[in-house]
C-alpha positions in Angstrom: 0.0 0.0 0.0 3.0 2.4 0.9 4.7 1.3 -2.1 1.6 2.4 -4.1 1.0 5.6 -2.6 5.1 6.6 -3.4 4.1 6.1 -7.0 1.3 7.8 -7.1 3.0 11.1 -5.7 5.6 10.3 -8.7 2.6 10.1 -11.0 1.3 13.7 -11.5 4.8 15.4 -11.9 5.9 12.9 -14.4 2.8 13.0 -16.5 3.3 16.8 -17.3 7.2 16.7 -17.8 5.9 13.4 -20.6 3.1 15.9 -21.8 5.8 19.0 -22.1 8.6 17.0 -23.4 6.6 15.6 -26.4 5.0 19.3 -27.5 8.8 20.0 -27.2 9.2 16.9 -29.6 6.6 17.9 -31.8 7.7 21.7 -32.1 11.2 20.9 -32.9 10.3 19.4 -36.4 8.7 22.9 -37.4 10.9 23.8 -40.5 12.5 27.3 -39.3 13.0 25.6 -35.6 15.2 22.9 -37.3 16.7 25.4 -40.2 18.2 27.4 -36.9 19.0 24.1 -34.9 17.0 25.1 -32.2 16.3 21.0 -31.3 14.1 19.0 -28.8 16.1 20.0 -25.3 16.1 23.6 -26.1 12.3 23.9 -26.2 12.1 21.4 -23.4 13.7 23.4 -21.0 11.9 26.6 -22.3 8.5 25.3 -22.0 9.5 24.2 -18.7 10.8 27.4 -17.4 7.3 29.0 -19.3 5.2 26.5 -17.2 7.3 26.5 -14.1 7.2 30.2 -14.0 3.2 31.5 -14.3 0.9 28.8 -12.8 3.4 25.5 -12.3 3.3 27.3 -8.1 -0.4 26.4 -7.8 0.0 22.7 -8.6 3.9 22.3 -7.4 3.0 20.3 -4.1 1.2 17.3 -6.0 4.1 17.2 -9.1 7.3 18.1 -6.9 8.1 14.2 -6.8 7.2 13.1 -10.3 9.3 16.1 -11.3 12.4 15.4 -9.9 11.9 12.0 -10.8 12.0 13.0 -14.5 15.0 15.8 -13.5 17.4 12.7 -12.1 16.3 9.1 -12.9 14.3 9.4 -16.4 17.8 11.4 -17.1 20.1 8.9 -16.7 18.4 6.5 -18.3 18.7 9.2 -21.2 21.7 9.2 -21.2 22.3 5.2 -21.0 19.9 4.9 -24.7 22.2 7.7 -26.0 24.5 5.4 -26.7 22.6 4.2 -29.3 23.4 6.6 -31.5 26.6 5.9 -32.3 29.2 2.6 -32.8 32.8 2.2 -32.6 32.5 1.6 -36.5 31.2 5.2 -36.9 34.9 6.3 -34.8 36.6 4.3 -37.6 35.2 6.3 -40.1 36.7 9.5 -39.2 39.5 8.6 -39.0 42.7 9.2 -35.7 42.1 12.9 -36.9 39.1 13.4 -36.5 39.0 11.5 -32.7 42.3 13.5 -32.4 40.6 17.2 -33.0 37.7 16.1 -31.0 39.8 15.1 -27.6 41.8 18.8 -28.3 39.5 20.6 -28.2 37.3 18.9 -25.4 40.6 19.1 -23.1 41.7 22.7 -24.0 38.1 24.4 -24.0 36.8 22.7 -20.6 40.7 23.5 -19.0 39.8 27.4 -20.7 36.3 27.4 -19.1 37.9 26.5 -15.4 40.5 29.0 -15.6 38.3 31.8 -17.0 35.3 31.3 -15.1 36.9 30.6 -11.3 39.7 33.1 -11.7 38.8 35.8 -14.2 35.2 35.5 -13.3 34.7 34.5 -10.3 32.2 31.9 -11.0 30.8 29.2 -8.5 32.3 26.0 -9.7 29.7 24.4 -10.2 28.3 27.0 -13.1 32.0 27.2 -14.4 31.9 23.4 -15.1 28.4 22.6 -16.5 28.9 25.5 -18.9 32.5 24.3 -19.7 31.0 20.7 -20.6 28.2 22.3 -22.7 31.1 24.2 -24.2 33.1 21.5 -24.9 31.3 18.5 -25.2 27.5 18.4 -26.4 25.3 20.9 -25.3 22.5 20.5 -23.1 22.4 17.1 -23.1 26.4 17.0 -21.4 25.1 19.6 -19.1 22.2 17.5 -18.1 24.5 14.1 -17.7 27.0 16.5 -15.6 24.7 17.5 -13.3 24.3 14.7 -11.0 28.3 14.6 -11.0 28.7 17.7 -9.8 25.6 18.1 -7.9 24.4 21.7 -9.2 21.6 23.6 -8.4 18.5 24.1 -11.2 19.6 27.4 -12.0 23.0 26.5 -12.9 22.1 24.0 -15.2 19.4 26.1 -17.0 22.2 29.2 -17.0 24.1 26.7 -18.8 22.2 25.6 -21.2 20.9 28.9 -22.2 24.4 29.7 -23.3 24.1 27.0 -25.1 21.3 28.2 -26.9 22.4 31.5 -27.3 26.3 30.8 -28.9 25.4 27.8 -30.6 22.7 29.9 -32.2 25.1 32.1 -33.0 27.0 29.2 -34.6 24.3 27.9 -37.0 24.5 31.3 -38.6 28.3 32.2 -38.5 29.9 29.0 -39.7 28.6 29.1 -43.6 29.8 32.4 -43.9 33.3 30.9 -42.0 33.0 27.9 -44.9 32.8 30.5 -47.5 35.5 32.8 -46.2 37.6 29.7 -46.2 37.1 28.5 -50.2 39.5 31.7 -50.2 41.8 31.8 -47.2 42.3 27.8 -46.8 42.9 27.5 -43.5 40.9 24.4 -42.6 41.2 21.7 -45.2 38.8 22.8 -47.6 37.3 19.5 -49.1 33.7 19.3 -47.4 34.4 16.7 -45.5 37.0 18.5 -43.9 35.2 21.6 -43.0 32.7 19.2 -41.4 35.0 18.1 -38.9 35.5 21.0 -38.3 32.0 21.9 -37.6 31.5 18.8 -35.3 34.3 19.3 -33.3 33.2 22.8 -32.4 29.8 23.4 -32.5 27.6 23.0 -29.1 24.3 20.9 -29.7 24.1 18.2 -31.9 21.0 19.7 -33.7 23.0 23.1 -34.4 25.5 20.7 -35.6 23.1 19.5 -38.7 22.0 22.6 -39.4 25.6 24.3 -40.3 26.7 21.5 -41.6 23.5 21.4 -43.9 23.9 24.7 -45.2 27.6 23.4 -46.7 26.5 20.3 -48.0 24.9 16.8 -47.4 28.5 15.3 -46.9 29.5 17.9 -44.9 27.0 17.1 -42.5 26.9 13.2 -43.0 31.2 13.6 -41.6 29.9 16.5 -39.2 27.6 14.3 -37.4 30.0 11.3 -37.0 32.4 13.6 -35.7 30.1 15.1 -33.4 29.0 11.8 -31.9 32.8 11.2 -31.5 32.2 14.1 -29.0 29.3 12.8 -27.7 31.6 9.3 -26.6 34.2 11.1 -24.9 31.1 12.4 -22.3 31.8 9.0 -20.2 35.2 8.8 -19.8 35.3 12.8 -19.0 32.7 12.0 -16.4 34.3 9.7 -14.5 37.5 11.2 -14.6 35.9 13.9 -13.5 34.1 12.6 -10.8 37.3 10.9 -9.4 38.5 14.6 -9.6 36.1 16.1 -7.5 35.9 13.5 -5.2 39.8 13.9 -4.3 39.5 17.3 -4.0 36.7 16.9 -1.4 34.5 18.8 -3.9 31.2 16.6 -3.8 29.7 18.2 -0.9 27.4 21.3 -1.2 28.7 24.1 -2.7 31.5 25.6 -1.1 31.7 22.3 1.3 35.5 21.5 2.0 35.8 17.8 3.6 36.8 15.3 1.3 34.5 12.4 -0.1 34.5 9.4 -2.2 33.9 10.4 -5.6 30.5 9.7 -6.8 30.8 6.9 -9.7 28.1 8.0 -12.6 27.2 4.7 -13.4 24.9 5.9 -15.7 28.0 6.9 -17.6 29.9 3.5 -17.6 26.0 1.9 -19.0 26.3 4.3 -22.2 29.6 3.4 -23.2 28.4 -0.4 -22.5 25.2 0.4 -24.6 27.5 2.1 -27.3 29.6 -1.2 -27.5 26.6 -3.3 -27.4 25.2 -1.5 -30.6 28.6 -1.6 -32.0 28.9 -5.4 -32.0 25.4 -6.6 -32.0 23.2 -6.8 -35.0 20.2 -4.4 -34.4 17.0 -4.0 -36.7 17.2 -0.6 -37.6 13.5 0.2 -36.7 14.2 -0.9 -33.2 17.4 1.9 -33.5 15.3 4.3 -34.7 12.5 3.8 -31.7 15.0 3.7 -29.3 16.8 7.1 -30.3 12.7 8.4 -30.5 12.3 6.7 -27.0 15.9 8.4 -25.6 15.0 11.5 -27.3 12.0 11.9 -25.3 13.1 10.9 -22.3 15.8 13.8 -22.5 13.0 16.2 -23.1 11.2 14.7 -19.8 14.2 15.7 -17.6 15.1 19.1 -19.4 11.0 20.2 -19.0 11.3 19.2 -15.1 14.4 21.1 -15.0 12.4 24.1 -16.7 9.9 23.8 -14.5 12.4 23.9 -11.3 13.8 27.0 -12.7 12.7 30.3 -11.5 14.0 33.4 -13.8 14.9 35.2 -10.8 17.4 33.1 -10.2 19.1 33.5 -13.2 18.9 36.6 -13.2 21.0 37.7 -10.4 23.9 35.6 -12.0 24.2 39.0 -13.7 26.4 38.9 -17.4 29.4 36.7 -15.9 28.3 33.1 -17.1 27.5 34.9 -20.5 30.8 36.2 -20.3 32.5 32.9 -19.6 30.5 31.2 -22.6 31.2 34.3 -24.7 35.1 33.6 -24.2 34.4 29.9 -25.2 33.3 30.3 -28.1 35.6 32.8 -28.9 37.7 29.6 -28.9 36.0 26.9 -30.2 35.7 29.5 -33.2 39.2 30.2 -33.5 41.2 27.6 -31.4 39.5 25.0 -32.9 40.3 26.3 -36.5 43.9 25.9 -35.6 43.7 22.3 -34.2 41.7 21.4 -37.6 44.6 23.6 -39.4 47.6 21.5 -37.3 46.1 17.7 -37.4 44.0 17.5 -40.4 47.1 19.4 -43.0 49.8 16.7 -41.0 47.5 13.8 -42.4 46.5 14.8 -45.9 
């Protein structure tokens, strides 16, 4: 009877993250929306916030469990199905470049974000980090699998993501007229496939990903995406290294907490690069891939609408223009720093 009444608590707040994460689904397919790479997450975490800041504070008490039910255990397994979008096959096909570019820029943008953001701006660590992985790694969806790592607070995450948002954004619009500008200059290798590599080792969210790459050309974004997923794999290991990190350094505790701790082990981590060898070496039906990405996809959506909707603007607000800042300065070098690791590798293998 107990055990009943716990999941019927977990039932209200669950339902309307499911509702809000498939009009998020559904949106995200409107033409413009998927011409500016504004994908699934993004309007997730918008409707949430919508929702979770006009009349989500009259119903709050009956969905506050279901809510952060979706926020922390429909997320992970999230994260475990998004393994299933890519194979070890797919890291074959780009090549020890491409995986090269991809781990450079990871390491020198994230190692950027902590210096910048703790030092230069005085960031809480925990902001300086989740924007650093959304930097770095793969948008929103990093931010989201960081979280429970680090242990940050909902208007940290949603800070980071909306810089997210707003630079990569920025990117869908700035890299064509980067491709164009480089047809003369010739910086980055200048075959399409080469400028998408570039474009998937840089760019924040995978969906902002497809739609520069798409405005070069259909192979641009076929080698984009594959190196972008590349990206995407590197989020375990980074995770647990970075857990094991923060654990040492007696960082797992509350913000600003100083005893030390065992680091917190993100299983779910470990299960999507299991999953990810599992689809590498084990014949799938492609229908059943293509529900279970539709089934992951949603499931993201679900945790980024309950983050939404435990995310008052106020909050964000008083973070005042720092994490902006920080993000500004990132993509400052993703844009430029990763042109030059393109430039370095890619040239010394052609």
């Amino acid at each position: 009877m107990n055990s009943f009444k716990h999941y019927n608590t977990l039932l209200p707040g669950t339902l309307l993250s499911l509702v809000l994460g498939i009009a998020a689904l559904g949106a995200s397919r409107a033409p413009w929306l998927e011409a500016h790479g504004i994908g699934t997450l993004t309007l997730a975490i918008l409707l949430g916030m919508l929702i979770g800041n006009t009349f989500y504070r009259h119903i709050a008490p009956f969905c506050a469990d279901g809510v952060s039910f979706a926020r922390q255990w429909i997320l992970r397994l999230g994260i475990i199905l998004f393994g299933f979008h890519l194979t070890l096959q797919d890291i074959a096909r780009v090549g020890v470049g491409g995986v090269l570019v991809d781990a450079l820029v990871i390491c020198s943008t994230f190692a950027l974000a902590w210096v910048v953001g703790t030092r230069v701006f005085k960031l809480e660590r925990n902001t300086t980090i989740l924007i650093g992985v959304g930097s770095s790694i793969c948008g929103a969806a990093a931010i989201m699998a960081a979280e429970p790592v680090v242990r940050g607070r909902s208007e940290q995450v949603t800070i980071a993501v909306s810089t997210v948002l707003i630079f990569g954004t920025l990117a869908t619009l700035l890299y064509p007229a980067i491709f164009l500008l480089n047809q003369k200059l010739g910086w980055i290798p200048s075959s399409d496939s080469g400028f998408g590599i570039y474009i998937g080792s840089t760019v924040h969210e995978v969906a902002q990903v497809v739609a520069a790459a798409h405005s070069v050309s259909e192979h641009a974004a076929d080698t984009a995406v594959i190196v972008k997923m590349v990206r995407v794999m590197m989020l375990a290991p980074f995770l647990f290294l970075l857990s094991i990190h923060l654990g040492k350094r007696g960082h797992l505790s509350s913000e600003g907490g100083s005893h030390k701790t065992f680091p917190a082990i993100p299983w779910f981590a470990i299960w999507f690069f299991l999953t990810m060898l599992f689809h590498s070496y084990v014949e799938i039906p492609k229908s059943t891939i293509h529900a279970l990405l539709d089934i992951d996809t949603l499931m993201l959506a679900m945790a980024m609408a309950a983050l939404g909707l435990a995310t008052h603007v106020s909050s964000i607000s008083r973070a005042g223009f720092r994490p902006l800042a920080l993000a500004a300065v990132l993509f400052l070098w993703l844009v430029g720093g990763g042109a030059a690791f393109n430039h370095l590798v890619l040239s010394r293998m052609t």
